[in-house]
N, C-alpha and C positions, 0 to 999 in steps of 0.2 A: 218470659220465664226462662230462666238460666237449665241447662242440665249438667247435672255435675258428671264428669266420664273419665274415666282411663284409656292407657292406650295398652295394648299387652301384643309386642310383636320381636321376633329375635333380630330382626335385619333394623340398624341405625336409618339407614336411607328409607326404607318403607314407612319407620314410625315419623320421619321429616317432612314426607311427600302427604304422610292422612293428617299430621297436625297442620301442613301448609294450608292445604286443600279445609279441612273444618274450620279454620281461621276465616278463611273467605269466601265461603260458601256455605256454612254451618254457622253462624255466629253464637246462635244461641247456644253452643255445646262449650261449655267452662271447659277445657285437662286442667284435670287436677295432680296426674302425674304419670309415670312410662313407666313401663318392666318389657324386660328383656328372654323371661324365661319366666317357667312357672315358680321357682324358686323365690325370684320377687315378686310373680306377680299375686300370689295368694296375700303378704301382708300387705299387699298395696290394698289393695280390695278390702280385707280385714279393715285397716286403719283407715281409709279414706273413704268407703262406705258410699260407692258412687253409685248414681243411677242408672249410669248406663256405660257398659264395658266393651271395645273394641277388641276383639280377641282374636290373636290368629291361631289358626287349627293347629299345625302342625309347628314345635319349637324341642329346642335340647329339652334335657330333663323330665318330657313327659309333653302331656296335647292340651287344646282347649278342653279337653271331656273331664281330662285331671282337673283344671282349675275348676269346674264347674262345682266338681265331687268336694273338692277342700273348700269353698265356698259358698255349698249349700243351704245353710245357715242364713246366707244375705238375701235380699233382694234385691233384683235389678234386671234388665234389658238387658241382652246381648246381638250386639252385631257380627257376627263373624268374619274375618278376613280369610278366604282359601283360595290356593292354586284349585285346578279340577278335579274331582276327588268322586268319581261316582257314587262309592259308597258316603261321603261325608254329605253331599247334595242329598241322598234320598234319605238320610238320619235329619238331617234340618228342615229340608221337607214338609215329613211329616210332622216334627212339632211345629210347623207353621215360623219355624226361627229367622231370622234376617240374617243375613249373609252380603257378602260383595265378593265376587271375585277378581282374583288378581291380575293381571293389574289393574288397580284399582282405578273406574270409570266414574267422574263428577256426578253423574245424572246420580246413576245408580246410587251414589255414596247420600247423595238430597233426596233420595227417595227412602232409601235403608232409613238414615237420621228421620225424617219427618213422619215415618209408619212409627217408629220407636219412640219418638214423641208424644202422639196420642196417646200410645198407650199408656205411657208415664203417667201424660196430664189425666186420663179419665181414672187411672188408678186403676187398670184393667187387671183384674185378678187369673188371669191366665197364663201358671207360672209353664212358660217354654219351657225352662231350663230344663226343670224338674220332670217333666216330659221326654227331653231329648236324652235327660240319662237316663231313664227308665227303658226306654223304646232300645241305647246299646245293649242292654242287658238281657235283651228278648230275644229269638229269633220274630224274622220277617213275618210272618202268621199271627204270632205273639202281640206285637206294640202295637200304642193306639197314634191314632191320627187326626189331627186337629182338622174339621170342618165351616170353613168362614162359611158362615150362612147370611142373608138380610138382615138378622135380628141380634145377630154375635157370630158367636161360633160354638159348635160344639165337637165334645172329644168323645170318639168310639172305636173299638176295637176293632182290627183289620179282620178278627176272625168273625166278628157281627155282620158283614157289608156277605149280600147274597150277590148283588150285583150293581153295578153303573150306568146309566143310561145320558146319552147326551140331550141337552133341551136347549139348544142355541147357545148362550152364552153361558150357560150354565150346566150344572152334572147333577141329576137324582139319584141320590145314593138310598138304595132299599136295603132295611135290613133284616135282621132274623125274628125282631118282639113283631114285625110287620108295620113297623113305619117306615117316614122316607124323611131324606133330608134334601134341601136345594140347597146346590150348594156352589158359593161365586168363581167357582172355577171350569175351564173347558176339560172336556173328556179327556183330551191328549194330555192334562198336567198327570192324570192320575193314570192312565197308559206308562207314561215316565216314572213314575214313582212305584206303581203296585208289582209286585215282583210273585213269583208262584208260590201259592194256587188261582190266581188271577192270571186272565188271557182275554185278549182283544178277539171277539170271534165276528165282529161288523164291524162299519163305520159309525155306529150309532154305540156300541154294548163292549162292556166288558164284565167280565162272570168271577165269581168263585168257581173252578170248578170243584171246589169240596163239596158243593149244593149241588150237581149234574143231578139230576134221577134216569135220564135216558135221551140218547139219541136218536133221531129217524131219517132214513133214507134219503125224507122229502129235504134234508140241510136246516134240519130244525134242533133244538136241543130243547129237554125242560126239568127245569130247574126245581127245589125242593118244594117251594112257594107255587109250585103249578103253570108258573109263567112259561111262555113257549119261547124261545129265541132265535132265528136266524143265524147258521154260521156261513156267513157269506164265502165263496171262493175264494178268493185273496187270503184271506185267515183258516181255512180249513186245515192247512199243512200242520199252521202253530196248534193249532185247537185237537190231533190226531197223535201230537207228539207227547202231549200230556198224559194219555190213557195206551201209549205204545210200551 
């Protein structure tokens, strides 16, 4: 199966080095054509109607988030191309979006292609895009975050999540109806991504603290839902600076 794609990047040499590199390592991926700015890259998009768009974050005239907005309308995959952009990683992040960073690494670029692949082929209804502009428009407490689970994945609000708990290779996210989700990523991804009122207070847990009810002497905390938590030593500084 063919995928039809654009390339949408302001540097000549960068869009020469992703169409060489997908030539020979992507085959299945058709260009159907290049933009240089968001200027062309919205009627590319419009008129060519691909399914999957290589887009770099940052160009004249406006970012990938503009193209996204002027192209709402469509359907389609996006892979992102970024230099390191803290805040653009934790916005892609959590819509679960593909991305490469720059300079662009073969593995990475065969792994970004073949995740964005399936989804194509299964016709997976889980618009990122749509997601990842919703989530700019929030603050950090505000947007939701996409949950790969065993079964898919599911999307829930950051202000839902009471707390995180590690379970090997995976992260139990508890939330406020009193479910829980398993979910296929390690603790430290969402340490890196969850920003305040979240705080790592073990090697195991990370918390809301909007949900504290109270501390204790004994290096315990508990939380809305009655659960009692260890703030281990190492984390006590961070976990005292919140309520300082």
């Amino acid at each position: 199966m063919k995928i039809k794609a654009v390339i949408v990047d302001d540097e000549l040499m960068a869009r020469e080095v992703l169409r060489s590199y997908l030539t020979k390592y992507c085959p299945q991926v058709e260009i159907l054509g290049e933009a240089e700015n968001i200027r062309q890259a919205v009627p590319l998009i419009t008129d060519k109607q691909p399914q999957l768009v290589f887009l770099d974050v940052e160009m004249p005239f406006g970012n990938a988030f503009d193209v996204l907005e002027a192209t709402k309308d469509f359907s389609y995959e996006t892979i992102f191309i970024t230099a390191f952009s803290q805040y653009s990683l934790q916005a892609l992040n959590k819509s679960a979006s593909y991305y490469i960073l720059k300079p662009i690494d073969i593995q990475e670029l065969i792994v970004a292609v073949n995740k964005a692949a399936e989804s194509i082929e299964s016709k997976e209804e889980l618009n990122r895009n749509k997601i990842l502009l919703e989530n700019l428009k929030l603050k950090p407490e505000k947007q939701q975050l996409i949950l790969p689970t065993l079964q898919g994945f599911d999307v829930v609000k950051t202000e839902d999540i009471i707390r995180l708990q590690a379970d090997g290779n995976f992260t139990q996210v508890y939330l406020t109806d009193g479910s829980r989700k398993m979910v296929c990523r390690f603790l430290k991804h969402f340490d890196d991504l969850l920003e305040a009122p979240f705080v790592r207070v073990h090697r195991s847990h990370i918390i809301n603290t909007r949900f504290v009810k109270s501390y204790h002497k004994s290096g315990t905390v508990t939380l809305s839902d009655d659960t009692e938590i260890e703030v281990s030593g190492s984390f006590k500084d961070t976990f005292f600076r919140v309520f300082s």
